[in-house]
C-alpha positions in Angstrom: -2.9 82.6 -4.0 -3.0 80.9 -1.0 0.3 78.5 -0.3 -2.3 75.4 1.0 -2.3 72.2 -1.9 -4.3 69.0 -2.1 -3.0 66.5 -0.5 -2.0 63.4 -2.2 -4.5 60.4 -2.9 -3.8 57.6 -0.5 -0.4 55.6 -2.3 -2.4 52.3 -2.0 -5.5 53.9 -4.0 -3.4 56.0 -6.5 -4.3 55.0 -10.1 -7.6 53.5 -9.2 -10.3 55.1 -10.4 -13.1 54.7 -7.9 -12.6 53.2 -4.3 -14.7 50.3 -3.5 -16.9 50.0 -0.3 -18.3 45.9 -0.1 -21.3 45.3 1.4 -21.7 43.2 4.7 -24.0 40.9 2.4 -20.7 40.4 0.8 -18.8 39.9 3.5 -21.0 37.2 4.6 -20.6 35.4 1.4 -16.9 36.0 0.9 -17.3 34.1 5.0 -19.4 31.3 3.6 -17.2 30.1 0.3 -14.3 29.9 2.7 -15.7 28.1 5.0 -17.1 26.1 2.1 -13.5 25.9 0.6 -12.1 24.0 4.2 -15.1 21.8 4.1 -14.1 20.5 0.6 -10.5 20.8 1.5 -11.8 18.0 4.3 -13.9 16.3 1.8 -11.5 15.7 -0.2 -9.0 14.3 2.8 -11.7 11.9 3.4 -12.2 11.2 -0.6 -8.1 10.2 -1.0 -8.4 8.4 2.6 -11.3 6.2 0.8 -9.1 5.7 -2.1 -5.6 5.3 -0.9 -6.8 2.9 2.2 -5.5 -0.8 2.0 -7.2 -2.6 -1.0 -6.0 -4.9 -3.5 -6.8 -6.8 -6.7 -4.7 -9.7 -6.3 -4.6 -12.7 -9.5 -3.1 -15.5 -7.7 -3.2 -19.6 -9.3 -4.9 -22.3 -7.3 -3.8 -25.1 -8.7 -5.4 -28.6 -10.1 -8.7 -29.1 -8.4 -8.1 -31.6 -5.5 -4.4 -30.6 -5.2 -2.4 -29.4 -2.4 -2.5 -26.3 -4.1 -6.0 -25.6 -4.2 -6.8 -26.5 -0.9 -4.6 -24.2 0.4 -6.0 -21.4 -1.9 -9.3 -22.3 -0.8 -8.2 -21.4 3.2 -6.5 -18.5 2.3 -9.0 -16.8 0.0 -11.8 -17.9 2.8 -9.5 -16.0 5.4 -9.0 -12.9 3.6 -12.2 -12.1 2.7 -13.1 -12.1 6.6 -9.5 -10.5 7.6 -9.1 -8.4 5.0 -12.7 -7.6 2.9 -10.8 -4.9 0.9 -8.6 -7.4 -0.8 -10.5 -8.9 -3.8 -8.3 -12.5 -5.1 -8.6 -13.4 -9.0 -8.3 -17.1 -9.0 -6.0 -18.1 -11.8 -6.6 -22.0 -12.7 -3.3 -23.6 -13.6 -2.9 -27.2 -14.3 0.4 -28.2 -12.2 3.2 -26.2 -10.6 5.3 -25.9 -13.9 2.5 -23.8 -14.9 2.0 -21.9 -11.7 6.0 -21.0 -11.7 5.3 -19.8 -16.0 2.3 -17.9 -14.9 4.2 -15.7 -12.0 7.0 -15.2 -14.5 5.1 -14.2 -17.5 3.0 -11.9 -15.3 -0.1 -13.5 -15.4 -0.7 -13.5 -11.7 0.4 -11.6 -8.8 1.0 -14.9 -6.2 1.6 -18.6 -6.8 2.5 -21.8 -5.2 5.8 -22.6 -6.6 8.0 -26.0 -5.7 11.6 -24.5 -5.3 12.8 -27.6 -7.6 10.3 -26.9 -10.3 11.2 -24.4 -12.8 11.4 -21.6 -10.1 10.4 -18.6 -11.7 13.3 -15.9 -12.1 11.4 -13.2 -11.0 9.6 -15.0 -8.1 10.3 -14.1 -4.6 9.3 -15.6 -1.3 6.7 -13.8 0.9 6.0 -17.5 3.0 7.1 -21.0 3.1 4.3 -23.2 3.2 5.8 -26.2 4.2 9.2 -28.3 3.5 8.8 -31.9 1.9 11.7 -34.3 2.4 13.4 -36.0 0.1 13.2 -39.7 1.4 14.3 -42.7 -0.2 12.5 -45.5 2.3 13.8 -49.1 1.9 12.3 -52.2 2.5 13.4 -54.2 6.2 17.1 -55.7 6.0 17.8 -53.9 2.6 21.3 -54.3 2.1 21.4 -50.6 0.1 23.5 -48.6 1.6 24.7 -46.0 -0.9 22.8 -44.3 -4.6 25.7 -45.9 -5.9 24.0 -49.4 -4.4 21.0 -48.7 -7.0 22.8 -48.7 -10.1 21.0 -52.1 -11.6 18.1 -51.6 -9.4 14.4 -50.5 -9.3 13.2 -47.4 -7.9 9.5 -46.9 -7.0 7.6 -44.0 -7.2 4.1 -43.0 -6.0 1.7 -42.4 -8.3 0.0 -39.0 -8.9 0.3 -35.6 -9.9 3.4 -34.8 -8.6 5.2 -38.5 -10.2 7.2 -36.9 -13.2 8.5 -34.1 -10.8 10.2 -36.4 -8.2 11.8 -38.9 -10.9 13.4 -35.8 -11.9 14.9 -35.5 -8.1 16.2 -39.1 -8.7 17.9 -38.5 -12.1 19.8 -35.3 -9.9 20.6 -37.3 -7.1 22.1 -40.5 -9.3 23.8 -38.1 -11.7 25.6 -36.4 -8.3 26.9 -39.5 -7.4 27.6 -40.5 -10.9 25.3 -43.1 -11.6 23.6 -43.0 -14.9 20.1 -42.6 -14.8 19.9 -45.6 -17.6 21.2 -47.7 -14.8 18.7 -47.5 -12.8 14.9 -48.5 -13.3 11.8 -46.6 -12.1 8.1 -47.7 -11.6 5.2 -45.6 -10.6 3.0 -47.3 -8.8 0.0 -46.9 -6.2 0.5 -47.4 -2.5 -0.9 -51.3 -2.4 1.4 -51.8 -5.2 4.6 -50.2 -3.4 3.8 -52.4 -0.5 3.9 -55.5 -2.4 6.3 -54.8 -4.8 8.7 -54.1 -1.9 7.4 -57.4 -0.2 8.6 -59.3 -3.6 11.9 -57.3 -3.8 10.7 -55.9 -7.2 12.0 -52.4 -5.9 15.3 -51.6 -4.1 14.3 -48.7 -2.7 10.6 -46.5 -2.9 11.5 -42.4 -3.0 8.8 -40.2 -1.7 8.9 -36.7 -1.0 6.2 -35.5 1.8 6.7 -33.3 4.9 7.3 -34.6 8.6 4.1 -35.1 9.1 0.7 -36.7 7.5 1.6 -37.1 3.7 3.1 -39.3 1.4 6.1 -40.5 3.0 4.0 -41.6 6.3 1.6 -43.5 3.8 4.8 -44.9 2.1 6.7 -46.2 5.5 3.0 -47.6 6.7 2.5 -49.8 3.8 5.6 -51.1 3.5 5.8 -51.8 7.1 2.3 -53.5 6.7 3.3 -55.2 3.7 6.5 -56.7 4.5 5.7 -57.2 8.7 8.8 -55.3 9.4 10.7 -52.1 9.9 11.4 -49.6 6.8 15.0 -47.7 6.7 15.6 -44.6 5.4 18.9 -44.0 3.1 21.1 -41.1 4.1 22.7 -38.4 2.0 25.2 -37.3 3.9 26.2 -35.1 0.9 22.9 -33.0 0.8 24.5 -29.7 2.2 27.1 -29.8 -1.1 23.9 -30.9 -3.4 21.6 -28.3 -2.1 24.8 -25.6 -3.1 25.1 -27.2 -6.6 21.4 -27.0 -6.9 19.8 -24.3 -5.4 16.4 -25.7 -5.2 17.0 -28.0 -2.3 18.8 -27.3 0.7 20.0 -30.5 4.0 17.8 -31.2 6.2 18.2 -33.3 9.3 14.7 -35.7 9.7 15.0 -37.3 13.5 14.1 -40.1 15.2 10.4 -41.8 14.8 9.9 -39.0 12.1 7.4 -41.0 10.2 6.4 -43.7 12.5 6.9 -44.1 16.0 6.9 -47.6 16.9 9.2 -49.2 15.7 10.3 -45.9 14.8 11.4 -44.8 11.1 14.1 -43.5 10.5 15.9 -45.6 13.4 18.5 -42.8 14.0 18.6 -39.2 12.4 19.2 -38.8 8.7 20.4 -36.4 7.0 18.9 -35.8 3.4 17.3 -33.6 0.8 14.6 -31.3 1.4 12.4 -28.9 -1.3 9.8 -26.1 -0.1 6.8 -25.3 -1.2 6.5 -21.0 -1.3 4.2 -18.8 -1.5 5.6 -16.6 -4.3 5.1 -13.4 -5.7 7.4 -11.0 -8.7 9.6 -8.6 -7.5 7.6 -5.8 -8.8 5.4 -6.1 -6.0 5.2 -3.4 -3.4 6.8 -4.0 -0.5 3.7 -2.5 1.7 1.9 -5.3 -0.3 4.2 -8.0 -0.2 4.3 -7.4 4.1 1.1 -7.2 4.3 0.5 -11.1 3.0 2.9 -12.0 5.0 1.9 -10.9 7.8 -2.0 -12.1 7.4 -0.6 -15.5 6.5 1.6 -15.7 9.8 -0.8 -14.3 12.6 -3.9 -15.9 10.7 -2.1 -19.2 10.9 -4.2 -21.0 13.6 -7.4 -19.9 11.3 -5.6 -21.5 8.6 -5.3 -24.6 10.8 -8.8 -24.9 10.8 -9.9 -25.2 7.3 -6.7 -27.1 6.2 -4.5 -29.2 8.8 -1.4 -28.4 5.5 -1.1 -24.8 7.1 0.0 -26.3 10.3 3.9 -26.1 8.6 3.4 -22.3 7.5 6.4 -20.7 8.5 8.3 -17.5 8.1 11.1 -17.2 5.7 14.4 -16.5 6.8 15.1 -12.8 5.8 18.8 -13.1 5.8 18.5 -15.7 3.3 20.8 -14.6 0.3 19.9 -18.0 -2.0 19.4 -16.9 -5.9 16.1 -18.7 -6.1 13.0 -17.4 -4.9 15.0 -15.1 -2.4 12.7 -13.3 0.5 10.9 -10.0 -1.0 12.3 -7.2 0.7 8.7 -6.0 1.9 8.6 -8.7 4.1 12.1 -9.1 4.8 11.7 -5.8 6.6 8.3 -6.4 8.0 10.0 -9.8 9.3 13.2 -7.6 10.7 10.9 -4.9 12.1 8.2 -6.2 14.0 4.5 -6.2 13.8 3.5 -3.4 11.5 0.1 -4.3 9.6 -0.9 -3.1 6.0 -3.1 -0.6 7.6 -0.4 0.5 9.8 2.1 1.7 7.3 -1.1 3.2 5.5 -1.8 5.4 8.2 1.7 6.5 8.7 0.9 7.7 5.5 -2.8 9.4 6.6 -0.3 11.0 9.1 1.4 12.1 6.5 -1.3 13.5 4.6 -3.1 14.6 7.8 -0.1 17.2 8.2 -0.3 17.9 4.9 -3.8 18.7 4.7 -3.5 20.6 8.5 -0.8 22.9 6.6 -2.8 23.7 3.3 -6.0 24.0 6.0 -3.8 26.8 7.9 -2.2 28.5 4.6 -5.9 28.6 3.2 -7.1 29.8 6.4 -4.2 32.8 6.4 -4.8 33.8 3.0 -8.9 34.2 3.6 -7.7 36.2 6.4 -5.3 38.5 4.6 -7.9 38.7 2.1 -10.5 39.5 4.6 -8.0 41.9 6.0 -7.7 43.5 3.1 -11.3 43.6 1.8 -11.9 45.3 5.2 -9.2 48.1 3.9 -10.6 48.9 1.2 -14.2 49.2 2.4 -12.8 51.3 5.5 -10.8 53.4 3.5 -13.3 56.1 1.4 -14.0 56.8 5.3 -10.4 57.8 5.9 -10.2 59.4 2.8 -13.0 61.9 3.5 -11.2 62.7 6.9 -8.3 63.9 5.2 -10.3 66.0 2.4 -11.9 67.5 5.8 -8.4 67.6 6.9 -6.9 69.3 3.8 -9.9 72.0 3.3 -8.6 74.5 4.8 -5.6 74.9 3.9 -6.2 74.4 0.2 -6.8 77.6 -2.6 -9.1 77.4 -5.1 -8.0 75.1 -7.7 -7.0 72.5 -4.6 -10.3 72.9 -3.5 -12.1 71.8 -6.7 -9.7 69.2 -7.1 -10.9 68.1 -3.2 -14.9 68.7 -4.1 -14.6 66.6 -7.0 -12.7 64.0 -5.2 -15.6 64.2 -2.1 -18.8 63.9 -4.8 -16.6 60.6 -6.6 -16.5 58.8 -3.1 -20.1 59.9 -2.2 -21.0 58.4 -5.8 -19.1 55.1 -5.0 -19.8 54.5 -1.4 -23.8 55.2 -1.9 -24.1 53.3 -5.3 -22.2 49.8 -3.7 -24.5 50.0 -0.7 -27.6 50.8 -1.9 -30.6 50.4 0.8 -28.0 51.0 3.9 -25.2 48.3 5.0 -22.7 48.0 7.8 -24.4 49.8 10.5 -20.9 50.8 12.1 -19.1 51.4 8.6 -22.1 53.7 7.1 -22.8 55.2 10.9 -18.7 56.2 10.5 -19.2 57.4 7.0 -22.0 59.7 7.5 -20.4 61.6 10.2 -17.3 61.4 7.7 -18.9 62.5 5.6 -20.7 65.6 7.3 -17.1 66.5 9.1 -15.5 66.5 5.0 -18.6 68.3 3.7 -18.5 71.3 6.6 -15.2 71.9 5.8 -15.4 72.3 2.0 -17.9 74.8 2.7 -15.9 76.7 5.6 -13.0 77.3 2.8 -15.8 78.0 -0.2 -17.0 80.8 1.8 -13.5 81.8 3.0 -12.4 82.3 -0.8 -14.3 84.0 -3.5 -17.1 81.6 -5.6 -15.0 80.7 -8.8 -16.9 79.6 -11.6 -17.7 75.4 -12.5 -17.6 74.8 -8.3 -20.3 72.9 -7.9 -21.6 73.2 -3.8 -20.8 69.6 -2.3 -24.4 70.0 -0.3 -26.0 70.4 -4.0 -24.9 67.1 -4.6 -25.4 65.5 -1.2 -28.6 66.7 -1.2 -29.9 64.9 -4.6 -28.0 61.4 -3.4 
């Protein structure tokens, strides 16, 4: 017996039972569902970018119609839709700014004008300020009030309208501060005409409005009492309103100067220090802060467009971001857009496309790597019946006669396989390599059958080659 043996199957292919050989239609469609796979992988980059770019459902209360409110919410919803057309606004009708503030806090809107004196909601914070009204008691020429406690047996007046109820309340503060009972003290509501005369006839010591530096109600006030009475309205100080504005955290001091509300003769005479409340744009602090900056930030640098719809947007102004009051306190989103610079909704959402973008770029490059390693090892396996029959030529002659039936039956298995995946040709290279493969393993079978005596149950491998 000769001392030649089989050699071992290939380690990768041992216990599999019939090598595979793919086709180079195969090939082409294993290529075309991974290039389909990366397009999809884009598609769907494109599909989140769609989704996740800047929009916004936004409930936000306007206010009684006619109101300050409203007409700001008019301008600002006109705005956004041509700044931002991705940002759809909910109006939310509300009947005065008690219900705006119970509306943000009860979650039934996501913005709302609130009056910082006017049941500020606990969960409202500030994204703007939309203006600051002063607290002004105006008294008629050569009053001889000097003092609140001066009013105690007197007659306040009071504008009439919406906002009446809410600025007695600012009296009854004020008087109780300086310890003068609100009993003491009478108030009238009454129309402009009517303040004019009744200060005229001394029927009021003393008329408060609360308006900003500019056209509003105080300017009306100081006009029609200077008209009425053919002189010069005053303006009582409150010298305490930095100490009042810390007891009560919805007004703060303010310092109104010279010719403030009318120029000639001006009024006040000489800056005064008094009481101030803000108007805010207002929003819970649940919002996101990408959100919250980005109102901000298209209130501020739309502000001149503002202007132009409504001349009430001309005292727009930023919050102050180090503000640490406990009422309506600056949402941290624009806090740190204030603190940070210019950086627009869309520009924090594409830090996050960048984001993504790498993202993407890496599973783009892993999925490429794998279809390659696959590819790679596809190729393998169709290349390697090829090898194989190299080393059964290799092996021949040096193998006895059970080693070479165990090599026969091993070349007629991969002739079997490689001709019954590829039927009607395939890879000209691969099947041009394989048939001389295949001639070089089938020569050398039959150089060692005819070096060793025909054993019984050998079938020829050219018996078998020749009926493939």
């Amino acid at each position: 017996m000769s001392d030649a043996t089989p050699i071992d199957p290939d380690p990768e292919t041992k216990g599999q039972e019939r090598p595979t050989f793919r086709s180079p239609r195969r090939r082409r469609w294993g290529h075309l569902l991974a290039i389909m796979g990366v397009l999809l992988l884009i598609a769907a980059g494109f599909g989140l970018a769609h989704v996740w770019s800047p929009h916004a459902n936004l409930r936000i209360t306007t206010g009684p119609p006619g109101s300050t409110a409203q007409r700001f919410i008019s301008a600002f919803a006109s705005v956004a839709k041509t700044q931002h057309p991705r940002i759809n606004l909910d109006l939310v009708q509300v009947d005065d700014l008690a219900a705006s503030a119970k509306a943000l806090e009860e979650g039934r809107t996501d913005l709302a004008i609130v009056r910082s004196d006017v049941a500020p909601p606990a969960n409202g914070q500030t994204i703007v300020i939309l203006r600051r009204d002063v607290v002004a008691f105006i008294l008629p020429p050569k009053s001889h009030v000097s003092s609140m406690a001066n009013l105690a047996g007197k007659t306040v007046g009071i504008p009439a309208g919406r906002l009446q109820a809410y600025n007695a309340q600012i009296l009854d503060l004020v008087l109780g501060y300086f310890d003068v009972p609100a009993k003491d003290v009478g108030r009238v509501f009454l129309s402009l005409d009517e303040l004019g005369e009744a200060a005229r006839a001394k029927k009021v010591a003393a008329v408060l409005a609360v308006g900003p530096m500019a056209p509003g109600e105080i300017v009306d006030v100081v006009a029609t009492i200077a008209h009425a009475t053919k002189g010069t309205p005053g303006m009582l100080s409150l010298d305490e309103a930095e100490t009042i504005g810390k007891r009560f955290p919805g007004f703060e001091s303010i310092d109104v100067p010279v010719g403030a509300f009318r120029a000639r003769p001006a009024t006040p005479s000489d800056t005064v220090t008094t009481l101030a409340v803000t108007y805010r744009f207002a929003a819970p602090e649940l919002m996101p802060n990408v959100v919250a900056a980005a109102i901000a930030r298209s209130i501020l640098t739309t502000k001149a467009k503002f202007m132009a719809l409504t001349p009430l947007a001309n005292q727009i102004e930023a919050p102050d971001p180090d503000a640490k009051g406990p009422l309506l306190p600056v949402h941290p989103g624009v806090a740190d857009y204030l603190n940070n610079g210019d950086q627009s909704f869309f520009d924090q959402f594409q830090q996050y496309f960048y984001v993504g973008g790498l993202a993407l770029s890496l599973a783009g490059s892993l999925f490429a790597a794998a279809t390659t390693y696959w590819s790679r090892r596809r190729s393998e396996a169709d290349w390697r019946p090829i090898k194989r029959l190299v080393e059964i030529a290799d092996a021949a002659p040096r193998a006895d006669a059970s080693g070479l039936a165990a090599l026969d039956e091993e070349f007629h298995q991969l002739v079997s396989v490689v001709l019954g995946t590829s039927p009607g040709g395939g890879d000209t290279d691969r099947m041009s390599a394989f048939s001389t493969a295949l001639a070089h393993a089938r020569h050398a079978l039959d150089q060692r059958r005819a070096s060793l005596a025909p054993e019984p149950g050998l079938r020829p491998a050219t018996t078998l080659v020749a009926a493939q």
